[in-house]
VOPAGU-2260 file (C-alpha; in pm, 1 decimal, decimal comma):
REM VOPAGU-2260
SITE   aa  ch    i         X         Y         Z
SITE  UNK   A    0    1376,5    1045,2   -3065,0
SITE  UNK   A    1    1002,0    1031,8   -3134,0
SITE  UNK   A    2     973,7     658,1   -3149,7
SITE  UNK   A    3    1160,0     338,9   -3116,6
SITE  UNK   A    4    1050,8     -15,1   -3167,4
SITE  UNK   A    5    1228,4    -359,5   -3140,0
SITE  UNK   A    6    1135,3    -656,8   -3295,0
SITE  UNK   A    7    1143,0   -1025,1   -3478,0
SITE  UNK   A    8     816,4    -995,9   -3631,9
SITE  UNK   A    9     641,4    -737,7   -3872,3
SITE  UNK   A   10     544,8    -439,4   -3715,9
SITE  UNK   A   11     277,0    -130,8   -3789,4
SITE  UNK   A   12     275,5     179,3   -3565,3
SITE  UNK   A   13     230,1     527,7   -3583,4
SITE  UNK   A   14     410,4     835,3   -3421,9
SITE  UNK   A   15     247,2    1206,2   -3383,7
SITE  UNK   A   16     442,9    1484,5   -3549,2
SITE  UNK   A   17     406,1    1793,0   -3429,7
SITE  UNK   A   18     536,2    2018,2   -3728,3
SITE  UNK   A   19     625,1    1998,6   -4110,5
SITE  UNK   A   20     993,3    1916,6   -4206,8
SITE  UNK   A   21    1183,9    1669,8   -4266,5
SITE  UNK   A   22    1189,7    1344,7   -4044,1
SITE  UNK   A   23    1430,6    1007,1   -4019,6
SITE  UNK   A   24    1411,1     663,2   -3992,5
SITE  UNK   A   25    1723,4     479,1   -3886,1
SITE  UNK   A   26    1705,7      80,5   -3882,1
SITE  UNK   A   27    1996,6     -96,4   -3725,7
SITE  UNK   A   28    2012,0    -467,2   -3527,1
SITE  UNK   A   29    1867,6    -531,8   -3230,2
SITE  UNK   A   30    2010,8    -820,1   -2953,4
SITE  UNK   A   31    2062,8   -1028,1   -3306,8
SITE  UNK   A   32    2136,4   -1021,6   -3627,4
SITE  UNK   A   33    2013,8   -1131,8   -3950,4
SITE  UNK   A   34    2139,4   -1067,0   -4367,0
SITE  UNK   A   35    1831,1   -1119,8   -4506,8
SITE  UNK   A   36    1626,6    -832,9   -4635,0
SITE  UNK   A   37    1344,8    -597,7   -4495,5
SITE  UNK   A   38    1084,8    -420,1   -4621,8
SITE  UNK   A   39    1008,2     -39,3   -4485,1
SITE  UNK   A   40     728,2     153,1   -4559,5
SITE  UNK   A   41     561,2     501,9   -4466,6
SITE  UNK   A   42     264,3     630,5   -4453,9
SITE  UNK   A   43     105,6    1028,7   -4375,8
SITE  UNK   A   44    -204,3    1154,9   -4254,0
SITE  UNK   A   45    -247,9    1579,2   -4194,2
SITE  UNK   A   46    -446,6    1665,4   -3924,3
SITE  UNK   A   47    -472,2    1664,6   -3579,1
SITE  UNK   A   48    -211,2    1481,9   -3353,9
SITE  UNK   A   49    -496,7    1385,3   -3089,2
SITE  UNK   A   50    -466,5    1089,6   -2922,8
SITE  UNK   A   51    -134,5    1028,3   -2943,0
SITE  UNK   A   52     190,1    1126,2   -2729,9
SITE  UNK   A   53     392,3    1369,3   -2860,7
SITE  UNK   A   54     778,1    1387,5   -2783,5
SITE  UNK   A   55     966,8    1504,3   -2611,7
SITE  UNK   A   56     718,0    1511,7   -2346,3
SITE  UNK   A   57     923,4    1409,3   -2019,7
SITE  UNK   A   58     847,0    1673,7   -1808,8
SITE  UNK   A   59     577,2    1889,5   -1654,2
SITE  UNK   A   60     606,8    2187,5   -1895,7
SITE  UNK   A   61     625,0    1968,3   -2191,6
SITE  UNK   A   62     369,7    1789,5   -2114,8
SITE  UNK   A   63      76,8    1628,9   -2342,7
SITE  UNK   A   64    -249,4    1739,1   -2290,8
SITE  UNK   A   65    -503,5    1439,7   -2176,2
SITE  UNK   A   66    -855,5    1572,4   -2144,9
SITE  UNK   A   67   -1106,9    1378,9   -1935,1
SITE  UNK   A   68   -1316,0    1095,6   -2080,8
SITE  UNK   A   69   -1051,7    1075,3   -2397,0
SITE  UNK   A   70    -747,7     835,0   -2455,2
SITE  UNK   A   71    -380,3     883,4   -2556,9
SITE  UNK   A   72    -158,5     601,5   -2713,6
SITE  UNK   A   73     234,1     628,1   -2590,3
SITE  UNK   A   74     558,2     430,5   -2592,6
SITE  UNK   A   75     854,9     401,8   -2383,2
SITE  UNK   A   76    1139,6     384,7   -2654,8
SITE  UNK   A   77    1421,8     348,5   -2412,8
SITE  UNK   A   78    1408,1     245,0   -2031,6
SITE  UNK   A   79    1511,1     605,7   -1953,0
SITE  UNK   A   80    1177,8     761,0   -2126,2
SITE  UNK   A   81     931,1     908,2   -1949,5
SITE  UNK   A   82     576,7    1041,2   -2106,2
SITE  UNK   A   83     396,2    1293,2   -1887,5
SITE  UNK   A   84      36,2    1378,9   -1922,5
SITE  UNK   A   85    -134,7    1695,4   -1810,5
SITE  UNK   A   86    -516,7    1712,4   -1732,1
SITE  UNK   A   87    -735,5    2014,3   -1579,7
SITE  UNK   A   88   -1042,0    1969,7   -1335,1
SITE  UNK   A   89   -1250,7    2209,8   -1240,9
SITE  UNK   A   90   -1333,8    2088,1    -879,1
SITE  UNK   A   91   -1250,5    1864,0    -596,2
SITE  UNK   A   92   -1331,4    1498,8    -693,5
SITE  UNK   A   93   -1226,8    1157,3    -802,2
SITE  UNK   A   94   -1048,6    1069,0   -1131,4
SITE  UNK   A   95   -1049,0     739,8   -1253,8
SITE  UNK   A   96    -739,9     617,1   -1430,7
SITE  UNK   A   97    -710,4     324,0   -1733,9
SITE  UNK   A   98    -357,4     199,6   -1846,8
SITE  UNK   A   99    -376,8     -97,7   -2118,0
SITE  UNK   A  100     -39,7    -212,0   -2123,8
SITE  UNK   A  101      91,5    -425,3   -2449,1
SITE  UNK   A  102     190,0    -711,3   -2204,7
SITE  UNK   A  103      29,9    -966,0   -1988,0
SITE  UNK   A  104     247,0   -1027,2   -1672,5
SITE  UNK   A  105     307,8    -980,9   -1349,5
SITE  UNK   A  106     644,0    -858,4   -1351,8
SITE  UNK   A  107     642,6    -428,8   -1330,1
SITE  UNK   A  108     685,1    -301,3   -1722,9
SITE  UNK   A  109     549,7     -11,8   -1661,6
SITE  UNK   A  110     480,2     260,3   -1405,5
SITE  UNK   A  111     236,7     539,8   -1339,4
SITE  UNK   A  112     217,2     823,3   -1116,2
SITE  UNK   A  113     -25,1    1071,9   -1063,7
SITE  UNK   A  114     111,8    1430,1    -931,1
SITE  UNK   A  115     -69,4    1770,8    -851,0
SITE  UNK   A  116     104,7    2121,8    -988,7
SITE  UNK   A  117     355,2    2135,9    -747,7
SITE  UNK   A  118     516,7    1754,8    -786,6
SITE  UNK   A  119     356,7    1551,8    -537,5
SITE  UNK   A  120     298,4    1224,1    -562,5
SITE  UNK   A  121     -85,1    1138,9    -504,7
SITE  UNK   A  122     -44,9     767,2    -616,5
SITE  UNK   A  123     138,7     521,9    -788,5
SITE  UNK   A  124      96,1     175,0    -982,6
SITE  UNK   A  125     336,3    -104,1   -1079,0
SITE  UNK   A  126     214,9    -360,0   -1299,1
SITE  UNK   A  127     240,0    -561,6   -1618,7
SITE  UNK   A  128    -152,1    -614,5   -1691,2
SITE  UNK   A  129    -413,9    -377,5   -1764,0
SITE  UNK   A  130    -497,9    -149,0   -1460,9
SITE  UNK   A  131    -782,7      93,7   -1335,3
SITE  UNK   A  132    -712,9     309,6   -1019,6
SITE  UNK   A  133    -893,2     580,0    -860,8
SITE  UNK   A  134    -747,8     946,7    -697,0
SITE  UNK   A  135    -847,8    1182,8    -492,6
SITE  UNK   A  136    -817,3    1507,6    -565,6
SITE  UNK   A  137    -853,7    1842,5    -323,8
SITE  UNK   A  138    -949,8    2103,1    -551,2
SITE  UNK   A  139    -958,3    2236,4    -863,7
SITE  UNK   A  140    -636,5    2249,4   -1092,7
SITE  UNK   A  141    -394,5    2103,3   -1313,5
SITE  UNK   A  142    -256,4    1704,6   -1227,4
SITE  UNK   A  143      -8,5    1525,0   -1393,5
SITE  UNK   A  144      56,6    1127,7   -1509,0
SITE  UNK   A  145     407,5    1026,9   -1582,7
SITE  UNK   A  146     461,2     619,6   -1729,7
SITE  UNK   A  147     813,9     495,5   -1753,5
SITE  UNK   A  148     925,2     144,8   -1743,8
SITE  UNK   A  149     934,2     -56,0   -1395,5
SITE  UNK   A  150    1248,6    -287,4   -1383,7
SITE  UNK   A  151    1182,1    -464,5   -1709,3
SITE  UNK   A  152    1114,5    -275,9   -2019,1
SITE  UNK   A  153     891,8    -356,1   -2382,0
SITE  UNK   A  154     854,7     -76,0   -2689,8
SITE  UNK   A  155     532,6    -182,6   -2756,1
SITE  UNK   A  156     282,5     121,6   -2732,9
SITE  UNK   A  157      16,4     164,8   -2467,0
SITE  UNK   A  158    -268,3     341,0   -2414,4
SITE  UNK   A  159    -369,2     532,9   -2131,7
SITE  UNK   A  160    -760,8     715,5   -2037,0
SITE  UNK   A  161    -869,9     928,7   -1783,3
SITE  UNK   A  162   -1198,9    1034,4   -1594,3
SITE  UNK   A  163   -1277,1    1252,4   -1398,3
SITE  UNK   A  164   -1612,9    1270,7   -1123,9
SITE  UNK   A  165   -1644,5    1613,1    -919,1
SITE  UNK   A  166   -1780,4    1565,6    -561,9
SITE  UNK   A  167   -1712,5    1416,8    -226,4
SITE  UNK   A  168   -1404,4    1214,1    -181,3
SITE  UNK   A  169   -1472,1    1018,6      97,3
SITE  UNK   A  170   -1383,9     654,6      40,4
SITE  UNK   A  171   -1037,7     770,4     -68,5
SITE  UNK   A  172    -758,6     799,6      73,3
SITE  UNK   A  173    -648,0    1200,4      -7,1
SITE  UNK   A  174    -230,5    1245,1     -24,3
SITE  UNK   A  175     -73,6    1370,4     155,4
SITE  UNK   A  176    -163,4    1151,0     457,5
SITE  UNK   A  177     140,6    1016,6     626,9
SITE  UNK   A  178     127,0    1178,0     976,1
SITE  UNK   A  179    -158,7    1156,3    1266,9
SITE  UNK   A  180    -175,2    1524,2    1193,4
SITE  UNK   A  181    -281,4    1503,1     819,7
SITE  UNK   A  182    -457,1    1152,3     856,7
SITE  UNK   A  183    -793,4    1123,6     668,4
SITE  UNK   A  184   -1064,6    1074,8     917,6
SITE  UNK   A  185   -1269,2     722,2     894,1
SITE  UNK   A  186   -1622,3     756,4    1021,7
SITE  UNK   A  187   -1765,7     455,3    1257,9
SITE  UNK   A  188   -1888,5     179,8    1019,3
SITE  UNK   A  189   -1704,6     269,0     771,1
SITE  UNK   A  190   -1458,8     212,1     516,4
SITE  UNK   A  191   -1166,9     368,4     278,4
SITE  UNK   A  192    -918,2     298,7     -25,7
SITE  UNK   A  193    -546,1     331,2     -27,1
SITE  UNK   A  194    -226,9     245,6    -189,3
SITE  UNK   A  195      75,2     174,1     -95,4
SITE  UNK   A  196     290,0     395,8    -362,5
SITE  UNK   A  197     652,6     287,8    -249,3
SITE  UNK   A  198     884,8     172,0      30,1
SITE  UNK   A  199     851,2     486,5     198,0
SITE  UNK   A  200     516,7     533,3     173,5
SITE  UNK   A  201     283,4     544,8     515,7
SITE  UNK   A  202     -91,8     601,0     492,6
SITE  UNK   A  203    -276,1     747,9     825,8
SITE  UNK   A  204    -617,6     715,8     877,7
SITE  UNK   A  205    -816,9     882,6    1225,6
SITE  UNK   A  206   -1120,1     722,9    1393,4
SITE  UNK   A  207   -1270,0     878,1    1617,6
SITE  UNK   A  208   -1428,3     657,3    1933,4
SITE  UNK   A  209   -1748,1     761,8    2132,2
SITE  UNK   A  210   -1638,2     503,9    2387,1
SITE  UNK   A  211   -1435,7     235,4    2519,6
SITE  UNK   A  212   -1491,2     -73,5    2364,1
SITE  UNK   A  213   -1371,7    -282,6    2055,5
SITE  UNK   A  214   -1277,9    -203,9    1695,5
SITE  UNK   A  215   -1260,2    -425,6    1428,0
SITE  UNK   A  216   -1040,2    -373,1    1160,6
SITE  UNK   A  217   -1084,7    -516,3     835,8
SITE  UNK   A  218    -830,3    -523,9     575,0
SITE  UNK   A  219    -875,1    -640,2     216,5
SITE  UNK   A  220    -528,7    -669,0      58,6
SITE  UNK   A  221    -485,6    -624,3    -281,9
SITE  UNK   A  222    -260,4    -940,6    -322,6
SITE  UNK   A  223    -339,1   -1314,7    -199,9
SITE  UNK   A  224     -43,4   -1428,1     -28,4
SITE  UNK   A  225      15,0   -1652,4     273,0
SITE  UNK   A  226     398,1   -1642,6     227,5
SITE  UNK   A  227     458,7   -1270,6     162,1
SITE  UNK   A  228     403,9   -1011,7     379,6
SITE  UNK   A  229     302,2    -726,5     125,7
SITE  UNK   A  230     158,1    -451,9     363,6
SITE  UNK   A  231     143,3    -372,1     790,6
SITE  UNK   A  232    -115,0    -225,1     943,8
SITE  UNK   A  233     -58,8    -108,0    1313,5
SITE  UNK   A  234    -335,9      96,9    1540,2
SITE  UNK   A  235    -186,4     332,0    1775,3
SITE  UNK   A  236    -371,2     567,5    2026,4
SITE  UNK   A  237    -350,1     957,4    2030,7
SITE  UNK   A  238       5,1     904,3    2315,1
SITE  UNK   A  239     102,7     671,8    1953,8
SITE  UNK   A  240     126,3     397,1    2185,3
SITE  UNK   A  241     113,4      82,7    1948,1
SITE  UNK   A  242    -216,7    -134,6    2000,2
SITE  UNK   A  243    -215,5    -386,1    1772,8
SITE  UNK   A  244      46,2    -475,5    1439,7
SITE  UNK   A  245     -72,4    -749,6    1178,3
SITE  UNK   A  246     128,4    -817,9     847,6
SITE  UNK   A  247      12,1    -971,9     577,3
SITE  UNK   A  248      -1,6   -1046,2     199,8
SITE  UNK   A  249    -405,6   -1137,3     216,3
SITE  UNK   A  250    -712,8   -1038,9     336,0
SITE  UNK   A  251    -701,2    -978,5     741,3
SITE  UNK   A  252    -964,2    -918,4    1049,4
SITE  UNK   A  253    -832,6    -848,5    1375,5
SITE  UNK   A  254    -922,6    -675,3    1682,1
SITE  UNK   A  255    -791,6    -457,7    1960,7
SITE  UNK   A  256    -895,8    -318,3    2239,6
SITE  UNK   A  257   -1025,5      68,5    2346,3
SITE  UNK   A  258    -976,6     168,3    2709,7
SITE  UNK   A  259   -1148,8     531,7    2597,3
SITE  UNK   A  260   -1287,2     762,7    2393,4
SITE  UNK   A  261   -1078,1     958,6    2163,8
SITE  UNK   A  262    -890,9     948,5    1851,9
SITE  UNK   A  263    -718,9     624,2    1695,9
SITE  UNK   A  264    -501,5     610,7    1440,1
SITE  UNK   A  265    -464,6     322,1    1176,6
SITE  UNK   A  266    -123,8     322,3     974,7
SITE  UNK   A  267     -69,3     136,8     668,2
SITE  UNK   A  268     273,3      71,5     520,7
SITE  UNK   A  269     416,2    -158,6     301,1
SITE  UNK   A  270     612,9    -487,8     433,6
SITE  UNK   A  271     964,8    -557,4     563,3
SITE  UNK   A  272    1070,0    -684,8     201,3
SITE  UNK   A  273     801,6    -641,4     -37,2
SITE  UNK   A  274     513,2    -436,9     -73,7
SITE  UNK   A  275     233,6    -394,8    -369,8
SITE  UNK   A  276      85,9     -71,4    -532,1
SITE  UNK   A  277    -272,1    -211,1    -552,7
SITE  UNK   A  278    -576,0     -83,4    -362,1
SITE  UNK   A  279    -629,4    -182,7     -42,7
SITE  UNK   A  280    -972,7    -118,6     146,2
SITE  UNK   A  281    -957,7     -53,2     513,3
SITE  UNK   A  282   -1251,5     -88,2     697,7
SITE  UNK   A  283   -1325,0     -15,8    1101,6
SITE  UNK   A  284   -1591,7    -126,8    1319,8
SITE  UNK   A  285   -1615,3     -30,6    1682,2
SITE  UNK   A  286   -1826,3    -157,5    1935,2
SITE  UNK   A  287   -1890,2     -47,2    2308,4
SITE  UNK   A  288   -1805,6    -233,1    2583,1
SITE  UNK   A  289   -1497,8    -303,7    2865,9
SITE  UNK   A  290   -1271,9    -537,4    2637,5
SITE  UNK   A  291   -1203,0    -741,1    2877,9
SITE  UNK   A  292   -1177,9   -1009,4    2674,4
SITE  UNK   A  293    -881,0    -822,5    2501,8
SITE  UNK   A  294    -528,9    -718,0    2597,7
SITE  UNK   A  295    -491,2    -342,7    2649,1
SITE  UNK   A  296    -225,2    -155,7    2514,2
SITE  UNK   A  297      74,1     -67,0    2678,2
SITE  UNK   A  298      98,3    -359,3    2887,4
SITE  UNK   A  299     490,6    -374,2    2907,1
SITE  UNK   A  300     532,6    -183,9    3176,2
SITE  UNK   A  301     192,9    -246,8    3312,3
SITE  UNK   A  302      50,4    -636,4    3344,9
SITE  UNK   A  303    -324,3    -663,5    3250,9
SITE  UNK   A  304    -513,4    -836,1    3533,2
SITE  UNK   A  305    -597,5   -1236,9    3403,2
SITE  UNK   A  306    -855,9   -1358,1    3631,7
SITE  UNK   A  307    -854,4   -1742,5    3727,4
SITE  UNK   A  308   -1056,0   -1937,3    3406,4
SITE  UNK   A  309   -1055,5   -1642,6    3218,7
SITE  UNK   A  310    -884,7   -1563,0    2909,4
SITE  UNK   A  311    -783,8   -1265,1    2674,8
SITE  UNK   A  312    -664,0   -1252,6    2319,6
SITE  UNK   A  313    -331,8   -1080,1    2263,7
SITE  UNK   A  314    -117,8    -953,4    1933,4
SITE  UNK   A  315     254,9    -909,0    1950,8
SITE  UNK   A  316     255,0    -622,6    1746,5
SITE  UNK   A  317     629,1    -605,8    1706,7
SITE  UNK   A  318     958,8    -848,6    1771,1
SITE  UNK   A  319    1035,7    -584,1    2076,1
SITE  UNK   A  320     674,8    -634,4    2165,5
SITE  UNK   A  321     613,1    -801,6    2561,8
SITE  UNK   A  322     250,0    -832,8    2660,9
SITE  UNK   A  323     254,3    -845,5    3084,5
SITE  UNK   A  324     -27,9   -1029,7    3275,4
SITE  UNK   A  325     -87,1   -1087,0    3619,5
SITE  UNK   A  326    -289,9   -1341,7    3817,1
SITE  UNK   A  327    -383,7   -1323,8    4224,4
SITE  UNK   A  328    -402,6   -1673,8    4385,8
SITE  UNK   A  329    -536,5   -1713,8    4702,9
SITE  UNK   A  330    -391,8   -2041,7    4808,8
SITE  UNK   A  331    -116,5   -2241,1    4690,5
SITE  UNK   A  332    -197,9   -2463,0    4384,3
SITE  UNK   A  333    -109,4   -2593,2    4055,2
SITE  UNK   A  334    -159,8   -2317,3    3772,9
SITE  UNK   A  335    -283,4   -2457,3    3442,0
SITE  UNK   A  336    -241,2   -2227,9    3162,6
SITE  UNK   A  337    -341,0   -2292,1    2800,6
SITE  UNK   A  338    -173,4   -2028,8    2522,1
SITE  UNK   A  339    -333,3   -2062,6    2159,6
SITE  UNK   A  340    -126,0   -1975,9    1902,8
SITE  UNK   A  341    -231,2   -1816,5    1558,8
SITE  UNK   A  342      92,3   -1954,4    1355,5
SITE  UNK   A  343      24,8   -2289,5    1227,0
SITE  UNK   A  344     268,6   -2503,4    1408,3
SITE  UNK   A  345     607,3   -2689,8    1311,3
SITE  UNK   A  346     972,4   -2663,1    1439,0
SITE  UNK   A  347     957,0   -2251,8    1438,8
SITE  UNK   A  348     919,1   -2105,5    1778,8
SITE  UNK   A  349     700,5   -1785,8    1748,0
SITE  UNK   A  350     626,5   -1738,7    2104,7
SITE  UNK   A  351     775,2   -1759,8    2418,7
SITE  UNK   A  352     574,0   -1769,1    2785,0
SITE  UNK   A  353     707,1   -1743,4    3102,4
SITE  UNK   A  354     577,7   -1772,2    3408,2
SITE  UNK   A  355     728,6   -1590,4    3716,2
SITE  UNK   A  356     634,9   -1478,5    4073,2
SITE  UNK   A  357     635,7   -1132,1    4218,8
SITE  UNK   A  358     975,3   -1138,0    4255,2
SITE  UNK   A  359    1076,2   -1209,9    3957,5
SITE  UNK   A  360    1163,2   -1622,4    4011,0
SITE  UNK   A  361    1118,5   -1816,4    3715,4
SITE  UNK   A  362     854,6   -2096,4    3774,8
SITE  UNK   A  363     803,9   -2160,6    3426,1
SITE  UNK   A  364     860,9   -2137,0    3053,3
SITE  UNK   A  365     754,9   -2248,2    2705,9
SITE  UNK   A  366     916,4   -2362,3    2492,5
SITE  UNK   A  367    1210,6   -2508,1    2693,5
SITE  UNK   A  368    1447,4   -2365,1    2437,0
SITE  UNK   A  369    1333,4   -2018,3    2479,8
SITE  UNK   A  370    1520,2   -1787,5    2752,3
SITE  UNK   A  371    1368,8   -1560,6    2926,1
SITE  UNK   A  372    1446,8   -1156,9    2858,4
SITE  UNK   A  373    1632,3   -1124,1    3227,7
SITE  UNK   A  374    1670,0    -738,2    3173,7
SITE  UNK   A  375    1265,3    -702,8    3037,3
SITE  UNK   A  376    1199,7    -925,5    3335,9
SITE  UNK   A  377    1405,5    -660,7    3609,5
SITE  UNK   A  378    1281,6    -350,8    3387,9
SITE  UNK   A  379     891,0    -469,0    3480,0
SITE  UNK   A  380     974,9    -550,9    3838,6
SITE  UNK   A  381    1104,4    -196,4    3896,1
């Protein structure tokens, strides 16, 4: 099968054949059926098959050749094809990726993935609109694209263009990166692009700290959701004791506090449910100082000191997640304590706080309706 179309409307398109001999047309119904009659006609040109896909081309040795700063026009005639692409570079860089899809949505008709020679992923989009990416690539070689459908499917062709840039690569994130150990390294101040290219996908990225202090972490989400959690990013020191956890479908800024120098990790994954193959841009900030105004990581075995008409911001960075504080009175008297929370109200109860002595007696707790973890609450007082 070289090409298939359906449709309810007059169509034009062209296929690439690769050698003379005899070729065949066969028209049958699609989802309906009409009696009335058609019109066929066909058309040749010799010459060069450039710039168009040639099948079968559905795997890495059959591949199409795409060269750099050209374009190829493909189609997926079945859910079940696949069109791979092969392009050469001749150094480490960044290629730049076009797709111009035939529709307009933003349901997933097609999908792209970029490979090196030896079949590993180095990204992967989802979309039903025109798209530009960017890749990093190590070195020198030969890289792959393969398009199939994503869960819905049209036979209307595409076109797909590739760049290429040879230099530095910093800015990107460089696959494969999903382990402190191959993490790219983020330099204080400033900032990187990743993607999320499926469920099981985890990005790492290192910072390195000069001192104890604050970082900032900036994430700008590729999506703009306030219902959806499309991506979670969690820092975790070099013991991978977790710091701080945000999810979220939008743009985000949070904090978290550094008790030293050393390495930090930043891991990006996709959410619980969802997650989206756009770029995301992660960018880190740290600043010196005690963070004292910040809960330090672990405190669940640990309480942070809280001194009288002080205060510290907190993060629950997971539903297993208990952050421990502890405050010295001198005297008996009433203890006030105000607890500001980010969600933005109603009958859902996102937080619970208790308030106990040293021995463990319950003096306190809000909301009413929330009951205290009794075997967290003995595991601390051992």
């Amino acid at each position: 099968l070289l090409a298939l179309f359906s449709t309810g409307t007059d169509r034009t398109w062209q296929a690439a054949v690769a050698t003379a001999g005899s070729y065949y047309v066969a028209v049958d119904s699609g989802s309906f059926h009409v009696t009335e009659p058609y019109r066929l006609t066909v058309g040749y040109a010799a010459g060069s098959t450039a710039g168009f896909e040639t099948e079968t081309n559905d795997s890495f040795a059959t591949a199409d050749t795409l060269v750099p700063g050209a374009a190829v026009a493909g189609q997926l005639s079945t859910p079940e094809d696949v069109d791979v692409y092969r392009f050469a570079v001749g150094a480490a860089g960044v290629v730049t990726l076009a797709l111009a899809v035939p529709t307009s949505s933003s349901l997933p008709y097609f999908e792209a993935g970029v490979y090196d020679a030896s079949g590993a992923r180095l990204a992967l989009i989802s979309t039903g609109s025109d798209r530009s990416w960017q890749v990093a690539v190590a070195s020198a070689g030969t890289y792959y694209v393969a398009v199939d459908a994503g869960a819905f499917h049209v036979t209307d062709p595409y076109g797909l263009a590739v760049g290429f840039a040879a230099g530095s690569t910093a800015g990107l994130e460089t696959e494969t990166n999903d382990s402190f150990a191959t993490a790219d390294a983020v330099s204080p101040g400033g900032a990187i692009s990743g993607q999320i290219a499926a469920y099981t996908d985890i990005a790492v990225f290192r910072f390195d700290a000069a001192a104890s202090g604050m970082l900032t972490i900036g994430f700008d989400a590729p999506t703009d959701s306030h219902y959806l959690d499309y991506f979670t990013v969690a820092l975790f020191d070099s013991a991978t004791n977790r710091l701080a956890t945000v999810a979220t479908g939008s743009d985000r800024v949070f904090q978290a506090s550094i008790a030293a120098p050393g390495a930090y990790y930043v891991v990006v994954t996709g959410g619980d449910y969802v997650f989206d193959t756009g770029q995301y841009r992660l960018e880190l900030t740290a600043s010196a100082g005690d963070g004292s105004g910040f809960e330090q990581e672990p405190n669940d075995d640990f309480a942070n000191p809280l001194p009288s008409g002080s205060s510290r911001l907190g993060n629950v960075a997971t539903a297993d997640d208990v952050d421990w504080f502890y405050i010295d009175v001198a005297a008996p008297s009433d203890l006030a304590i105000a607890f500001d929370s980010p969600a933005a109200g109603g009958v859902l109860e996102y937080f619970g706080v208790w308030v106990l002595d040293e021995n463990g007696k319950l003096l306190a707790v809000f909301p009413s309706s929330v009951k205290p973890d009794g075997e967290e609450i003995t595991k601390y007082l051992k």
